[in-house]
C-alpha positions in Angstrom: -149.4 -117.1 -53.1 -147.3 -119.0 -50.7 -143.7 -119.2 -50.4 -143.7 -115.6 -52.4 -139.9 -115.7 -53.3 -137.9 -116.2 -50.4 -135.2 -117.5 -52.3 -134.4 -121.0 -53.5 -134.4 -124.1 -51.5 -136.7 -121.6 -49.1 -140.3 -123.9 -49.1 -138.6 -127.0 -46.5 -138.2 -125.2 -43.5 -141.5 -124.8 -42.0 -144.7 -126.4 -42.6 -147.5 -124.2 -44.8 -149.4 -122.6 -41.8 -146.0 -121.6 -40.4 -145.2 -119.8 -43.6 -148.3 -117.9 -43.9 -147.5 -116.6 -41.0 -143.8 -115.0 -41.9 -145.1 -111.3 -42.5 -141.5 -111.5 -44.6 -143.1 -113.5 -47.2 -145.7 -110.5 -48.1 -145.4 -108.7 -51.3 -145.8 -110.5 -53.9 -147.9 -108.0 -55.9 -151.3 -108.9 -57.0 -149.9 -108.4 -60.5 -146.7 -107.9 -62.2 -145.8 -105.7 -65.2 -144.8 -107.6 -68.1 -141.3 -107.6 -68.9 -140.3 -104.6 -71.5 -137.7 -104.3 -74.6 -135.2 -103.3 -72.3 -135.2 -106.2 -69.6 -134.7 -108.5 -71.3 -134.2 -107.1 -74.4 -135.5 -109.8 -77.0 -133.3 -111.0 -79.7 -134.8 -113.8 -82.2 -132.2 -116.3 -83.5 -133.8 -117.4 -86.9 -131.5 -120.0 -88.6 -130.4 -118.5 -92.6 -131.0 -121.8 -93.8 -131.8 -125.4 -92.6 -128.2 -126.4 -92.9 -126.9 -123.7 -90.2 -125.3 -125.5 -87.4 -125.6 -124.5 -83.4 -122.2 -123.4 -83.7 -123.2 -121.0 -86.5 -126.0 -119.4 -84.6 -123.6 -118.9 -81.2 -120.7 -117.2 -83.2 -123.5 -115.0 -84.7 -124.8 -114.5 -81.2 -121.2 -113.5 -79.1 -121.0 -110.1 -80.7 -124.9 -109.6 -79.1 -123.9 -110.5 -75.8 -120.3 -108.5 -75.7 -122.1 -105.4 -76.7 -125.5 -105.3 -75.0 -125.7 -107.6 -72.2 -124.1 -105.5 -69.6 -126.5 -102.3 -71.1 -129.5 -104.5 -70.6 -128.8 -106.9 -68.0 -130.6 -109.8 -69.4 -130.8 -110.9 -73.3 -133.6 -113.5 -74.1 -132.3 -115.4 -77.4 -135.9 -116.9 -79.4 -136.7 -119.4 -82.2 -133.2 -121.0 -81.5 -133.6 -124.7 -82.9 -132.8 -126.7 -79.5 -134.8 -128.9 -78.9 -132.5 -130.7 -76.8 -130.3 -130.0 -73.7 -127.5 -131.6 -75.6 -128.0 -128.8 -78.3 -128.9 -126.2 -75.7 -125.1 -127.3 -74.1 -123.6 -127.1 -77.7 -125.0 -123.6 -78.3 -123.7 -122.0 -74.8 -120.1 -123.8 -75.1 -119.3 -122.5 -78.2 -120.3 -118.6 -77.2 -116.7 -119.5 -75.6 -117.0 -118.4 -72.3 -115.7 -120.4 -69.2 -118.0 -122.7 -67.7 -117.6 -124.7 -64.2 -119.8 -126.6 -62.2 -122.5 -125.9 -60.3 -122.0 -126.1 -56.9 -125.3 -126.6 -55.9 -125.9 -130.0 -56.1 -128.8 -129.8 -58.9 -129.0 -132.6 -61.3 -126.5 -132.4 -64.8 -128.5 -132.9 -67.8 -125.5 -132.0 -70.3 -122.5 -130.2 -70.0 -122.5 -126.6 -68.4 -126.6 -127.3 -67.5 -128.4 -128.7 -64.7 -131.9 -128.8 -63.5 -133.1 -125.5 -61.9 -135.0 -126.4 -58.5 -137.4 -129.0 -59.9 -137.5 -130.3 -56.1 -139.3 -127.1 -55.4 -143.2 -127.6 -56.0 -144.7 -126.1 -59.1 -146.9 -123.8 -56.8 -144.2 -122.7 -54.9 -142.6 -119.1 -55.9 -138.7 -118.8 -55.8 -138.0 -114.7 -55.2 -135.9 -112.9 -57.8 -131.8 -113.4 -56.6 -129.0 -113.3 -57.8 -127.3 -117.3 -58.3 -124.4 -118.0 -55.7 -123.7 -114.0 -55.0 -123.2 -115.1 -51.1 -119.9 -117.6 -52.6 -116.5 -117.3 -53.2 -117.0 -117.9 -56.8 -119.9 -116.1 -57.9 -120.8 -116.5 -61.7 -120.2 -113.9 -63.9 -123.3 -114.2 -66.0 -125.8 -116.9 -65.8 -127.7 -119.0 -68.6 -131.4 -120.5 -68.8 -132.7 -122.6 -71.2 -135.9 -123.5 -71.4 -137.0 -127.2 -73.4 -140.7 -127.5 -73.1 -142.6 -124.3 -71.3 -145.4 -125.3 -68.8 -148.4 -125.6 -70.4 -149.8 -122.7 -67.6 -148.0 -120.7 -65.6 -144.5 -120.8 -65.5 -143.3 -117.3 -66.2 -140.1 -115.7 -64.8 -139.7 -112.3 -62.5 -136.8 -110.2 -63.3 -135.6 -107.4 -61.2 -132.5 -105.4 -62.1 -130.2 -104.6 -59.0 -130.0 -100.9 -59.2 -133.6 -100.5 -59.7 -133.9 -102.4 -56.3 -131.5 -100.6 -54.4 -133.1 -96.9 -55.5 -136.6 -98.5 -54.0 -135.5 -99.6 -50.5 -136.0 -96.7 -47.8 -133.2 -94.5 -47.3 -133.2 -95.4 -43.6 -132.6 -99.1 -44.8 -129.7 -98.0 -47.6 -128.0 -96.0 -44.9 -128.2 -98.8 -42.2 -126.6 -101.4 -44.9 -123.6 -98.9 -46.1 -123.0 -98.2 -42.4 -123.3 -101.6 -41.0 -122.9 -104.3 -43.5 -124.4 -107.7 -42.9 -123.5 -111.6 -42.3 -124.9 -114.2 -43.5 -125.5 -117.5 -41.1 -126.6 -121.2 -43.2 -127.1 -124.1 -41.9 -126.6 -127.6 -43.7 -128.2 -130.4 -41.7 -127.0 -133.9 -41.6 -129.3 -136.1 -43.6 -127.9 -139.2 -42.3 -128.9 -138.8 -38.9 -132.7 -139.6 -38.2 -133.0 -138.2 -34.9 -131.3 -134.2 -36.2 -133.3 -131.8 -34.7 -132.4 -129.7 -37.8 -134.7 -130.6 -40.6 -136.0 -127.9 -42.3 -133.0 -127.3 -44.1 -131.1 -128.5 -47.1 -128.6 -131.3 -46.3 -125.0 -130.5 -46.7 -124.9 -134.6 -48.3 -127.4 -132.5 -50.9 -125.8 -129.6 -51.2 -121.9 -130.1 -51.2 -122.4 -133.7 -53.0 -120.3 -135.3 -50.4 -119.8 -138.5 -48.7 -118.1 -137.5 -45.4 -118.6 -134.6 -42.9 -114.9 -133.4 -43.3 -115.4 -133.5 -47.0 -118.4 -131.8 -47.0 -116.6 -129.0 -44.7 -114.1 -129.0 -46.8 -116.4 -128.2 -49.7 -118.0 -125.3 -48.0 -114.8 -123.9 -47.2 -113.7 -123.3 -50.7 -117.5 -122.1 -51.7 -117.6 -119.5 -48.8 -115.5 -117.5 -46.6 -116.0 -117.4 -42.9 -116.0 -119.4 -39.3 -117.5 -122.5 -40.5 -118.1 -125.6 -37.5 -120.1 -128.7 -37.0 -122.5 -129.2 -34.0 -122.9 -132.3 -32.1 -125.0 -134.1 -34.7 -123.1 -133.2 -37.4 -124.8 -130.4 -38.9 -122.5 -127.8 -40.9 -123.1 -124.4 -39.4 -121.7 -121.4 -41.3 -120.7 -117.5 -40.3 -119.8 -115.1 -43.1 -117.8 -112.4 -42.5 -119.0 -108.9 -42.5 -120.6 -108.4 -46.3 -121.9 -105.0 -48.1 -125.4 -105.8 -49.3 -124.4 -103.6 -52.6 -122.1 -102.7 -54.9 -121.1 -99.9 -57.0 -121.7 -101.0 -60.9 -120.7 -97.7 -63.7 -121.7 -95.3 -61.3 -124.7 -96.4 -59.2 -125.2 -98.6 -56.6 -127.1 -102.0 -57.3 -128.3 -104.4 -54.6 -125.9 -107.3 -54.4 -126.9 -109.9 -51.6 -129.8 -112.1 -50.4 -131.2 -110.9 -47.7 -134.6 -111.6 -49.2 -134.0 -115.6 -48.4 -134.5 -116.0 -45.1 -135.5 -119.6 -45.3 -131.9 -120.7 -46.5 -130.3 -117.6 -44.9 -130.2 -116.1 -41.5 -128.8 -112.4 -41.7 -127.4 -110.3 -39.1 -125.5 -107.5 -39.1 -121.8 -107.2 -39.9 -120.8 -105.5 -36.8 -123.1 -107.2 -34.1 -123.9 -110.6 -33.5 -127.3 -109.8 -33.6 -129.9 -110.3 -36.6 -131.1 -107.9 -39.1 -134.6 -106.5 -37.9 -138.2 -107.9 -39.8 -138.9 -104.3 -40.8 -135.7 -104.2 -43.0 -136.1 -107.4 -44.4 -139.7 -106.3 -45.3 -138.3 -102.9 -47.1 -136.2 -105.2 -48.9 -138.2 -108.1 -49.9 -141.2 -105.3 -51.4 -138.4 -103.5 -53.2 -137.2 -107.0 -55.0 -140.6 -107.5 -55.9 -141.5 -104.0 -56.9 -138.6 -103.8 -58.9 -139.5 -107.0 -61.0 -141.4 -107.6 -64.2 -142.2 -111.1 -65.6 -142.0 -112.6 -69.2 -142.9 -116.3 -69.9 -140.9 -118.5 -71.7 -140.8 -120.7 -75.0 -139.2 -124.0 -76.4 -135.6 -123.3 -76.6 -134.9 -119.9 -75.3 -132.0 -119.3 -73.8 -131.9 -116.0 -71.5 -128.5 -114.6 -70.4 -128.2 -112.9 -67.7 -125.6 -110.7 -65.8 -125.7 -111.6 -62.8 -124.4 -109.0 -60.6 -127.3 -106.4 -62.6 -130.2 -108.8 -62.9 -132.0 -110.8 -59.8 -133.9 -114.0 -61.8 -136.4 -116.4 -60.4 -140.0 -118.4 -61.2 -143.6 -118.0 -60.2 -145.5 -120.7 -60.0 -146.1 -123.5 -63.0 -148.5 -126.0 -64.0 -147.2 -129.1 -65.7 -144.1 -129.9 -66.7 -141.4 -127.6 -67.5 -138.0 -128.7 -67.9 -134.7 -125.7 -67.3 -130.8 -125.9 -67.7 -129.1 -123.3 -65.8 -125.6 -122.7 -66.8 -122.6 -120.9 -65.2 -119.8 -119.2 -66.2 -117.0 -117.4 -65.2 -114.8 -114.8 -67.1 
């Protein structure tokens, strides 16, 4: 399968041959496990009567989320009655947790949701991750809703981040805790014909903004590091030295994307030089060895924690139309 979850935004940067050749994009298994009661654990949101309201069916469903989501990692919310995004917004507002925008640039289809990576084609794989871990501001927990399910296709891999941590090498582990790593992204300028960067997102895409300096200032408050513009007015940004995990109620769980290296260029946090294609490899296998898929239905909402669960999509058929929503505590 091509593009086999490099991360979103990953499929623009080379053409198909060049991809097949990345030995990075490799391990996709030939099958994955479907998903179990545990991730996500499956809770079905049948309406008492015809008369109970959105708002009904949330405050029923806060006391779920406060006690099991951070057990589980990922709660998938069935037979909720929204067939709308509208409704879909209504029912995530009024669990009452802080929402903000998404800095991505995605399309808004109602308050707190936006389109999740339509521009990417339907047989195009984006790789379990983790949404916006790399920022400033990463969400707290994350929110999918799903409106009409692809007719074929269309289901979505979940990893949880411990689980992919335990499954690297212990050579790899030990290089990452010793080390740390950087991230390097680069945001071309669309409005230049004649940029030799093109196989990137544009930062006019990305930060939503009219001007270079705005755009730099945009990426500025979204991540931390050297940040500079080139000659033709491409944003080019440096992280500072990053751990690639984190330590969540006693174990350590994989918090990073070092499986995108489409969007992404990694090096190491104490070397300008970048990470080797062996370790990337150990890495990208664990993500997908750690992840189990479950496919979706009209107006399911999944929430996710998003510093224990790594979300994504394998390939669809037909149309299938997602909110994702972010939050903040």
């Amino acid at each position: 399968r091509e593009g086999r979850g490099l991360g979103v935004a990953t499929w623009k940067v080379v053409s198909p041959a060049e991809r097949e050749q990345l030995s990075a994009n490799s391990h996709l298994p030939a099958n994955l496990e479907a998903a179990s009661d545990d991730l996500p654990l499956v809770v079905r949101m049948q309406p008492s009567a015809a008369s109970t309201s959105v708002k009904e069916l949330s405050i029923a469903a806060r006391p779920i989320v406060e006690q099991h989501l951070s057990a589980h990692g990922a709660i998938l919310f069935r037979d909720l009655p929204l067939p709308t995004f509208s409704e879909a917004s209504d029912f995530l507002a009024s669990l009452g947790y802080a929402m903000y925008p998404d800095p991505s640039g995605r399309e808004k289809v109602a308050e707190g949701l936006y389109h999740a990576s339509l521009a990417v084609p339907p047989e195009m794989n984006i790789g379990p991750h983790q949404e916006h871990i790399v920022s400033t501001r990463p969400p707290s927990k994350l929110f999918l809703h799903c409106q009409a399910p692809s007719p074929e296709g269309g289901e979505t891999p979940l990893a949880h981040a411990c689980k992919v941590w335990d499954l690297m090498r212990g050579t790899t582990r030990d290089q990452l805790r010793l080390r740390g790593v950087r991230f390097e992204m680069v945001r071309g300028n669309a409005a230049k014909a004649e940029n030799p960067v093109q196989y990137t997102r544009s930062w006019q895409e990305h930060f939503l903004a009219p001007d270079l300096p705005t755009a730099m200032e945009r990426a500025t408050e979204q991540f931390e590091g050297k940040i500079m513009a080139d000659e033709h007015g491409n944003i080019i940004l440096r992280s500072p030295p990053l751990q690639a995990f984190r330590e969540l109620g006693g174990r350590e769980a994989y918090c990073s994307q070092l499986q995108n290296i489409y969007s992404l260029r990694w090096l190491w946090g104490d070397a300008d030089e970048y990470l080797p294609e062996e370790l990337l490899e150990d890495v990208m296998s664990a993500v997908w060895s750690a992840a189990s898929v479950f496919q979706w239905q009209a107006g399911d909402v999944l929430l996710v924690d998003n510093l224990l669960v790594l979300h994504g999509r394998l390939s669809y058929k037909g149309e299938r139309f997602m909110g994702a929503g972010l939050t903040r505590d």
